[in-house]
Every structure is written in structure tokens, then in C-alpha cells.
N, C-alpha and C positions, 0 to 999 in steps of 0.2 A: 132105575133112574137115580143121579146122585143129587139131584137138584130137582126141587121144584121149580116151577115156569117163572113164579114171581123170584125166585132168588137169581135164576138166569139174567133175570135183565140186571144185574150187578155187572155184568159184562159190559157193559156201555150202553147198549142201545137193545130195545126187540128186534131193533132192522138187522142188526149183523147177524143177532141167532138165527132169523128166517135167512138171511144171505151165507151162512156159514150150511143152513141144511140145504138149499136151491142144490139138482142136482145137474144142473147146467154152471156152477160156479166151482173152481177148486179153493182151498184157504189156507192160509199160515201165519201160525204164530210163531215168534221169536219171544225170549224170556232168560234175562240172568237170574240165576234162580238164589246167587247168593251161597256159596257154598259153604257148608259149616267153619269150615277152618278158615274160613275168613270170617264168620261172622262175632262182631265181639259185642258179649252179654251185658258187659258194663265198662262204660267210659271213662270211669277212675283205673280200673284193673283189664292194662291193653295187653295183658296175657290169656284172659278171663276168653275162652271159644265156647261156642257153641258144641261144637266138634265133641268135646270133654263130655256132654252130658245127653246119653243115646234119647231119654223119652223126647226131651227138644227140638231134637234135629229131625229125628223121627216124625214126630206130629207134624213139624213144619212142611216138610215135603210130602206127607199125606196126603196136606192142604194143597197144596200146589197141583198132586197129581188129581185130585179130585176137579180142579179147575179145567186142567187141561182136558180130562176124560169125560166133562160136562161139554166144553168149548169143544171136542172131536175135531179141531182141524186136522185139512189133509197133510200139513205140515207140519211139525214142529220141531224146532231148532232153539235147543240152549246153550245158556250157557255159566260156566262156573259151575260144572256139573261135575261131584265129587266123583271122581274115577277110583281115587283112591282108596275106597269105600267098600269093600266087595258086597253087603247090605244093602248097600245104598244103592247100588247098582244093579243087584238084584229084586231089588225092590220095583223100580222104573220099568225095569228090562219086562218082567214078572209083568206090572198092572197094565202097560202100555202095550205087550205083546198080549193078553188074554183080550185087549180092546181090539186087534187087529193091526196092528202095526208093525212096523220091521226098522227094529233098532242100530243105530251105528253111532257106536261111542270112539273118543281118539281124546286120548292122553295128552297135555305139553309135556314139553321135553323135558329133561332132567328133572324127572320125580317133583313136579311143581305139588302134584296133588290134586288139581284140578282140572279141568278140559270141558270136549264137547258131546253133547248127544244130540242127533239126528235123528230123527223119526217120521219116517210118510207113511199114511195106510195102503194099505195093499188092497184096499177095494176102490182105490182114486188111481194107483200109481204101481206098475211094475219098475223096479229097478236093474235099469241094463248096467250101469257100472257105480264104483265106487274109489274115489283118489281121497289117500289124504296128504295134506301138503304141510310140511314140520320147517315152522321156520327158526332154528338153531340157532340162527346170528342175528335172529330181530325179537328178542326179550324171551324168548322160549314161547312164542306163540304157536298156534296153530289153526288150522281150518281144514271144512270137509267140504268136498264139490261129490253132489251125487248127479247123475246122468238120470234121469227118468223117464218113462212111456206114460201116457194118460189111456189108463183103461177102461173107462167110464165112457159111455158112445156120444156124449156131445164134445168129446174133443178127438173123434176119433171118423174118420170121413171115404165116400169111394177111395180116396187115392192120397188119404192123409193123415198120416201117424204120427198123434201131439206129443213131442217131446220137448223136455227142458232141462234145464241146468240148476240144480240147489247149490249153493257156497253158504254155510256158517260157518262165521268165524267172531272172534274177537281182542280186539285189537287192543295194542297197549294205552295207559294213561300217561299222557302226557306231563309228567313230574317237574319238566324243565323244556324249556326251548330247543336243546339238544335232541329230547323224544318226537318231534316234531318230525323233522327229518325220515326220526325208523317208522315213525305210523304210513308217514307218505310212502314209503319203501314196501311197508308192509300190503297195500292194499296194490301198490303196484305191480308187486311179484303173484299176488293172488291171481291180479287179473292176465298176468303173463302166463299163470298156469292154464290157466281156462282157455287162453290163445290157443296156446297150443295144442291142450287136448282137443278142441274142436280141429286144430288141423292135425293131428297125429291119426282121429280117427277117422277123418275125411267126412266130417260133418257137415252139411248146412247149417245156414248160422239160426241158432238155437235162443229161444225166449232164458233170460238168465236172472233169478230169484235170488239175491244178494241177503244173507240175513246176519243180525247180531251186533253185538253191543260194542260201537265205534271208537266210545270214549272221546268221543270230539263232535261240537255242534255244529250246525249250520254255518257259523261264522269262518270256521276250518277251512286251509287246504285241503283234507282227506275228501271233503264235501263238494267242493268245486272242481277236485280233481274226477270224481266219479259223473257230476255233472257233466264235464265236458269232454266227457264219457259215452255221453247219454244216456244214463243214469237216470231217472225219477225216484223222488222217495214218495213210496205208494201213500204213506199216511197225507202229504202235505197234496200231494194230488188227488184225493179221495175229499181233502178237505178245502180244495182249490187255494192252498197257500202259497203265497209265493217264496222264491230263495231268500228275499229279503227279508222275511216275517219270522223271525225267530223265536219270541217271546210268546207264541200264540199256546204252545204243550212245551210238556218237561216231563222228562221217564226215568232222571236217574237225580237220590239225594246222594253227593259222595261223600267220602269220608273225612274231608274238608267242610262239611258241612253246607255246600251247595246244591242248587237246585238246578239241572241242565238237561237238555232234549240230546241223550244222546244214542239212545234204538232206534237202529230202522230198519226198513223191509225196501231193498233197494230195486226197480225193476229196469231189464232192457229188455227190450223189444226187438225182434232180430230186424226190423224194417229201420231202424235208428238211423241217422247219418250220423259219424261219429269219427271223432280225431285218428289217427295213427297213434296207438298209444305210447309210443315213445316221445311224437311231438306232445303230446300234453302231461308227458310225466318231465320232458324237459322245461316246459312251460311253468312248471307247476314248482319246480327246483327254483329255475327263474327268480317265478313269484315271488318265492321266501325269500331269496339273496335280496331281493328289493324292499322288501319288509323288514326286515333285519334291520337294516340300512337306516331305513324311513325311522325306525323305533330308537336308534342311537341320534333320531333329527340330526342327521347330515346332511345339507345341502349338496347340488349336484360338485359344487365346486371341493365341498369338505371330504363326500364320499370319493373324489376324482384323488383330492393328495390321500387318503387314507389307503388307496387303492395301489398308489406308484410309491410308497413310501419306499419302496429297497430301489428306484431307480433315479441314475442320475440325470436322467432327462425327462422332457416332461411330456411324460408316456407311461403306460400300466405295461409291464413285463408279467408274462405267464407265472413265473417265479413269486411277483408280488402279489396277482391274485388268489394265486393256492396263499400265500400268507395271511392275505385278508380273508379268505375261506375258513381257515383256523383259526381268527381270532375272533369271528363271528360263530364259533362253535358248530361250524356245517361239515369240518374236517380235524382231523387227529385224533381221532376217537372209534369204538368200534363199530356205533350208529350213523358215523359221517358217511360222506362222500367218498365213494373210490375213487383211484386215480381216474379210471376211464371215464367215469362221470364227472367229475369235474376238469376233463378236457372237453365234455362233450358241451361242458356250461362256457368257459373260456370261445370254443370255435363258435359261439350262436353272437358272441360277442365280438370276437375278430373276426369280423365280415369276408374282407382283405385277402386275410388269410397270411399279412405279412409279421404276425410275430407280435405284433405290438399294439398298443387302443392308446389314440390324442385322445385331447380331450373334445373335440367334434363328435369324433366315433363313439365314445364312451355316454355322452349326452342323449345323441341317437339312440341308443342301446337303451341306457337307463329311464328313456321314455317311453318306449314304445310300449304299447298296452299290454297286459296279456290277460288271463281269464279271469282274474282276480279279482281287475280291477274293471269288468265291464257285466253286462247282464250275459248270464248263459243263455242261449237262445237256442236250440240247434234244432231244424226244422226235418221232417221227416220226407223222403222221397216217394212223389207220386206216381211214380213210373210203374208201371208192371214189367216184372221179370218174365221173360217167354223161355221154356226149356227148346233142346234140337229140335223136337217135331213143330217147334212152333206155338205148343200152348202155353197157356200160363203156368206159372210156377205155384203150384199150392202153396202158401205159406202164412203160419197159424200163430199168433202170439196171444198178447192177454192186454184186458183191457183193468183197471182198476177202479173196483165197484161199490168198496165199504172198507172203512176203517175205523178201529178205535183201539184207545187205550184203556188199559184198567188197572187200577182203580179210576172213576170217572173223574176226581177231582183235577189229574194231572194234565186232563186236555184245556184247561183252564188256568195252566200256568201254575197250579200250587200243590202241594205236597202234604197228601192225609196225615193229619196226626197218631191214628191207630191205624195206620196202616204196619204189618210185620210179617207178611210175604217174604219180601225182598226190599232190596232198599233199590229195586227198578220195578217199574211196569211194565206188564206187557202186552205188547202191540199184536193184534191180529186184522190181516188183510184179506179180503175177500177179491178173489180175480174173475174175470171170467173171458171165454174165449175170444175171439174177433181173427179174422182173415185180414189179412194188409199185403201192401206190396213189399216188392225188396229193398234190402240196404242198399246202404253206398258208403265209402269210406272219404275221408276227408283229407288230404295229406297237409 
């Protein structure tokens, strides 16, 4: 035992330890863990790493792994996990596989140095497969989708075998308005990939456990776009928060010196009703153009000439909108808009289809809502799916049972002063099974 009972409840709650051991529930935690060579020792001297000085780094992540192999979730997903380290790596790989677990580590690209690890035990989870998705042209990020079986018999039935989708990733920080654009992109193509694997391998649609450090709050596109997704963030629905409640936790201080809720533990449910994901990644493009806009305070009539400026009538030319795309920083850059994409923003706007936006057309456009600017709502279908023979369709997802973060102060909005973990906490979720009907998609 690494812990006694009284030190456990530093995890947040006794509820979650008895909910993290219940063997009717599975659980996971996400955790940036801070990786040495990012971590600086002192704030006058920003050359001054962690990294430099082994006893440091060492003891630090002792401590980390001593939390996580106390907390035993059947997940876990970090992140800012030193890959670069062969020590350090052996270290994790070493205390987490003598616990029972089965490690998958993945690199960012061009020798960043740091990356992710994955780990599920092999007494909750056999692993059928393993993708990892390198994204090269959006900040050298990365993410791992693991496919999973639940081998534990309450999620495992006559004629029902509990399978799910793990994704960690973490995504870039938003440095300028321009990164804005690649974070959208980046969770968009995540979830392109997961599309597809579910249909390359001719899957039913699969319960899918979102984890990792977002780098953007509640108030974000990335957030509203995963909502209208169907998307749930398990802490805020464990804690019955709404999308509007922002200030209620905070899990990351950055390096700016703020305090922002930005880990989560994202869940869908294969019974979801849920957008097309191309209408709500086009939605969500949308969104921002109109934000943008709104943030330069232009009225309909200022954003209308700012729009037609290269025309000599008074009409927006496809020409001038790719212009005004550029000068709002959505395009000319390697994070922008491709062409295909911002034809695809331009046709949701030329209704017509004749080539040109009055300013009628353009007003219409520029008002019409989109998910941004209304509550997510998106209601699940009560239907039962019947297969050929006529029965039901077994079909198994997760319900969200407990959550907390730790250190405790952080679900209160404020930031430990001796706290020196990580400069994140971490979130762990407790699921547990539930039978539901089928999807339905939304175009």
C-alpha cells in the first residue's frame, strides 16, 4: 500500500476512492504532468530547467507516480510526458507495468521532446487496437486513439461485448488569435480520424472517452464545437454544471500567470443525436468569421464595405472575401484556411449560388445563429434499434458517476500555493455502464 486511507482522501473525496474501487464502474484519469524541460526552477533565470538537475525531476515524478498507482485508475492518460528521457521512460513504463498496466507512449513530431502516455490495466481492458495520429502541420502535435474490450463481467453480457474508444491528446495554446483557427482544426481532424476508423473497421458506433489537456476553457470554440458534437465534459456533468458556468474549477496556472479550467475528460455516448461533423466544423469556422468581425465592432453595414472593398459595385466578390479572410488572420498563413475551406465558408454564404453576396444576402447570413451564439441542447433518441431478426440491438455506453479534481482547492476556483506537482491538476472520472438506445445523426 502507498498510501494510507487518511492520505487517499487528498484525492478529493472518499466517494471517488470507493467509486474508483466499485467493480461495476471503470475510471480515468488525465494529467499534464509538466515535463522537466519545460519546467523552469526560477523565474529570473528562464534558462534555469528542471530537466538540468536528475534528483528533481526524479523525485517529482516519483510523486506523481505514487498518486497515480494509489488512484489505480483503469485509465490513464498524460500528458507532457518526457519521451525524451529514456529514465524517465523507463521509470513509468517499469512502476505502471509491475501495477498491471499496458503502456503506449507517442512522441511529437520533430524531436519536440515531449509527448504522450497511455496506459489502461489489463484487469478492466484488453486492447484490440492501437492508432496514433501525428499532426505535422498543426504545431507538431499529437494524439493516441486506443480501441478497447471491457473484460471485467459487468460490462460484458449474453450477446454483449463493452467496447470503447480512448483519444489523448493535447492540444496547442492559443498564443494569438491565429492559433485559434489550428486548435479548431486540430480536434476536428482528431475526430475525422476516429470517423473513420469506426468505419474502416466496420464498427458500431462505439462509447468514445476524449482525454487531455485542451489549452482552451469553456468560453472556446474547441468546446462548443465538441458540444455540438455531443460531447459532455464528464467533470461538469458529474458536477451538474452548466456550459455557461465557467468560473465554478480551474486545473491549469500558465505561464502567463493565470488561472483556467482547461482538462477534460470528454464523453459520447454512441446513443447521441449529433451533427454531421463537417456541418458543425463549418459552423464553427462560421462562428469565428463572425467573432472576429464582432471584436473589430463592425457593424453590419461596416463589416458589409470591409467585405466588398476590391469591388466596384455594391456586392462582396469571392476575391474580396478570401481578402477580408487574410486580413482577419483566418488565411495566408500555415494555421489558416485552405482554399477548399474557405470556399466551403464563402458557398454557405452565397446561398444563390450566383457568384456574388448584396447586402440583403450578406445581412441574412451574418445573422443567422449558429452554435455559438445559442445553448447547446442536443437531445438523445428514444427509439430502439431492432437488428434483421427483429430484436433489439444491444447497445452499451457509460453513464457519469463521480468526478474530482486534485488538488482539492482547484474545484473552488483557486490555485494551491504549495502546490508543485504540476502546474495542472488532475482530473479523474468514474463511469459506469448503462444500456441505451441508438443514434441518429443530424444533417
Amino acid at each position: 500500500m502507498l498510501m494510507t486511507k487518511a492520505k487517499f482522501a487528498r484525492l478529493g473525496s472518499y466517494a471517488i476512492a470507493s467509486s474508483i474501487g466499485d467493480p461495476n464502474s471503470i475510471s480515468c484519469t488525465t494529467f499534464n504532468i509538466l515535463a522537466p524541460i519545460y519546467k523552469r526552477l526560477n523565474k529570473e533565470d528562464q534558462d534555469s530547467r528542471e530537466s538540468d538537475i536528475r534528483p528533481y525531476w526524479r523525485k517529482r515524478n516519483n510523486r506523481i507516480l505514487d498518486w497515480l498507482l494509489c488512484e489505480r485508475s483503469s485509465i490513464i492518460c498524460l500528458q507532457e510526458f518526457w519521451v525524451g528521457n529514456e529514465e524517465l521512460v523507463n521509470m513509468y513504463e517499469r512502476r505502471l507495468g509491475n501495477a498491471g498496466y499496458l503502456n503506449f507512449k507517442l512522441a511529437r513530431t520533430n524531436n519536440r521532446g515531449d509527448g504522450l502516455l497511455t496506459s489502461v490495466h489489463k484487469d478492466h481492458f484488453r486492447v484490440l487496437n492501437h492508432r496514433e495520429l501525428l499532426f505535422n502541420d498543426i504545431g507538431d502535435r499529437v494524439a493516441q486513439l486506443l480501441h478497447v474490450e471491457c473484460v471485467t463481467p459487468h460490462c460484458r453480457g449474453e450477446n454483449v461485448h463493452q467496447e470503447l474508444l480512448i483519444v489523448n491528446t493535447h492540444m496547442l495554446f492559443p498564443h494569438d488569435s491565429s492559433f485559434c483557427l489550428a486548435r479548431l482544426n486540430q480536434v476536428y481532424k482528431t475526430l475525422q480520424y476516429v470517423e473513420s476508423y469506426q468505419e474502416e473497421q466496420k464498427l458500431n458506433p462505439l462509447p468514445i472517452i476524449l482525454c487531455g489537456d485542451w489549452n482552451g476553457s469553456k468560453r472556446g470554440h474547441v468546446y462548443k464545437f465538441l458540444r455540438s458534437q455531443g460531447f459532455v465534459s464528464a467533470y461538469d456533468t458529474a458536477h451538474q454544471y452548466t456550459d455557461a458556468e465557467e468560473q465554478k474549477w480551474v486545473s491549469h496556472l500558465n505561464h502567463r500567470g493565470n488561472i483556467c479550467g482547461v482538462d477534460f475528460i470528454w464523453l459520447l455516448n454512441p446513443n447521441k443525436s449529433r451533427k454531421l461533423l463537417k456541418t458543425s466544423w463549418s459552423e464553427a469556422v462560421f462562428s469565428m468569421f463572425k467573432y472576429l468581425l464582432r471584436r473589430a465592432s463592425l457593424t453590419d453595414e461596416d463589416a458589409f464595405a470591409f467585405l466588398k472593398a476590391d469591388s466596384e459595385g455594391d456586392y462582396i466578390t469571392f476575391s474580396g472575401f478570401c481578402e477580408a479572410l487574410r486580413q482577419l488572420n483566418l488565411t495566408g498563413h500555415s494555421r489558416g484556411l485552405s482554399l477548399d475551406e474557405t470556399r466551403d465558408l464563402w458557398m454557405q454564404a452565397d446561398i444563390d449560388g450566383n457568384g456574388f453576396l448584396d447586402y440583403k444576402e450578406f445581412k441574412q447570413w451574418i445573422r443567422s445563429p449558429t452554435w455559438s451564439e445559442q445553448e447547446i441542447n442536443i437531445e438523445e433518441d428514444d427509439e430502439e434499434e431492432e437488428g434483421e431478426d427483429g430484436k433489439e440491438q444491444q447497445m452499451v455506453g457509460f453513464n457519469v458517476k463521480d468526478a474530482v479534481l486534485s488538488p482539492t482547492e482547484v474545484e473552488k476556483g483557486k490555485w494551491p500555493k504549495n502546490y508543485s506537482l504540476s502546474d495542472h491538476a488532475r482530473l479523474t472520472v468514474v463511469f459506469s455502464p448503462v444500456r441505451m438506445p441508438s443514434p441518429m445523426l443530424i444533417s
